[in-house]
C-alpha positions as CSV (number, residue, x, y, z in Angstrom):
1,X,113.4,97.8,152.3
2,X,110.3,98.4,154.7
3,X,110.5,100.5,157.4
4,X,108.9,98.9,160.5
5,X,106.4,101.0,162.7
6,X,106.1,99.4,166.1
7,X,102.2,97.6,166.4
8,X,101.4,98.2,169.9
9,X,97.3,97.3,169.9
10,X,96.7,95.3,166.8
11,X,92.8,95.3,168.2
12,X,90.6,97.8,166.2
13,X,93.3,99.1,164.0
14,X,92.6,97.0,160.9
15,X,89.8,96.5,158.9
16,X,88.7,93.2,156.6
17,X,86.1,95.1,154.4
18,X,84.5,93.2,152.2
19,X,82.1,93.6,148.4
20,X,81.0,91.5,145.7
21,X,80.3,92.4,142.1
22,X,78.8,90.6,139.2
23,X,80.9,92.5,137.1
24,X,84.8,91.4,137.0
25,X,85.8,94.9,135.3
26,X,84.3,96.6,138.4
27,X,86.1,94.5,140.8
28,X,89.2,95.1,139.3
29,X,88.4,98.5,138.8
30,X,87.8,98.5,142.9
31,X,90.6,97.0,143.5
32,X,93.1,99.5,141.5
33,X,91.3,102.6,142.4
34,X,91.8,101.4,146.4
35,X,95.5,100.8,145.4
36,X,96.6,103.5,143.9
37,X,95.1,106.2,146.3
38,X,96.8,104.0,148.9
39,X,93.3,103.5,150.8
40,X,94.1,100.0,150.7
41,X,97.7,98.0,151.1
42,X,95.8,95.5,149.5
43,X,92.9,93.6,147.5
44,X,92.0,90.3,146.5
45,X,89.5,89.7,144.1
46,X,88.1,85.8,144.4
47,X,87.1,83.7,141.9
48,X,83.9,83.6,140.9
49,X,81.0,82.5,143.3
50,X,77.3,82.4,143.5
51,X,75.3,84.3,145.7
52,X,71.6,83.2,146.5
53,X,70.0,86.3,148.1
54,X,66.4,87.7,148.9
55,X,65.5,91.0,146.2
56,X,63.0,92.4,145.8
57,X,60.9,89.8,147.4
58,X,62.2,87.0,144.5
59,X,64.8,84.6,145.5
60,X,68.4,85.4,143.3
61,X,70.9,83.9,142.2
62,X,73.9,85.3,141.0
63,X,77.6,85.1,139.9
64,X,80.0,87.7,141.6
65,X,83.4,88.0,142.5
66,X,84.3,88.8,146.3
67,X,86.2,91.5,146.9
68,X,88.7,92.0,150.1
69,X,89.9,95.1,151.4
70,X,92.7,95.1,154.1
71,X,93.4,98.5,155.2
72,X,93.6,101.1,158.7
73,X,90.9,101.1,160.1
74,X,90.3,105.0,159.8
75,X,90.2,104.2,155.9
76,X,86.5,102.4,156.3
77,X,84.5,105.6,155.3
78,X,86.9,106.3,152.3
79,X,86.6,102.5,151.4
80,X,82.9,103.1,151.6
81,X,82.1,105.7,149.7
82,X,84.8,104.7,146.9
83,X,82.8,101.2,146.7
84,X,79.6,103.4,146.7
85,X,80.4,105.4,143.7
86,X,82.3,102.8,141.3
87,X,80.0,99.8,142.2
88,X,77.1,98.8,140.0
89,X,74.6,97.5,142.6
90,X,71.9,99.7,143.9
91,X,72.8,98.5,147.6
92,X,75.9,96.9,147.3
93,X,77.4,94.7,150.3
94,X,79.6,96.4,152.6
95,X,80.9,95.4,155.3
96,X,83.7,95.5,157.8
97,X,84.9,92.9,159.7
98,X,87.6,94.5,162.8
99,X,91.1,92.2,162.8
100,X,91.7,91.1,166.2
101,X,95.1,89.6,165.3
102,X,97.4,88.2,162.4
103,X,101.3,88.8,161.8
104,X,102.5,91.4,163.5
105,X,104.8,91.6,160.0
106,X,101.7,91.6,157.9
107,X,100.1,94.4,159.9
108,X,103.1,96.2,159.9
109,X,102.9,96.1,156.3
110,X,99.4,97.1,156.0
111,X,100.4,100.2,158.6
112,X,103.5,100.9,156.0
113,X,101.5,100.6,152.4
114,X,98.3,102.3,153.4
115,X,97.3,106.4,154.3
């Protein structure tokens, strides 16, 4: 059973961080590393996409998989540099997006699941 922790300014508290891969076993490997050091409470890992992005000076296109990353937001610098060491991409995309709102339930749970 959770144990409920009282949300009283949802503003600035959590963190939508998201990266994208072009390599599924580093997404997933991400995604479990984030889990299991309880950084994160949780992470999705979309489908593939494509990316069309400047490098280099040369137009690219790629496929990658999207990578989500709800957590505190006092976990962004940890999420960083995990991303930065187990990602494959010489500049990888990072970034964090500040959750203004959402169930107070689900924040709850992110508050509960994550250090």
């Amino acid at each position: 059973m959770f144990r409920f922790h009282s949300i009283n300014n949802v503003k600035n508290k959590f963190i939508l961080t998201l990266t994208a891969t072009d390599k599924k076993s580093i997404s997933e490997k991400i995604a479990k590393t984030l889990i299991t050091k309880k950084i994160s409470s949780c992470v999705s890992i979309h489908s593939p996409m494509t990316s069309y992005y400047f490098w280099k000076n040369k137009i690219k296109k790629q496929k990658e998989w999207m990578i989500s990353i709800k957590s505190k937001e006092n976990n962004y610098k940890k999420i960083e540099r995990l991303i930065k060491k187990l990602h494959n991409y010489e500049l990888p995309e990072i970034i964090s997006i500040k959750i203004d709102g959402g169930s107070k339930e689900y924040l709850r749970w992110i508050e509960n699941e994550s250090k």
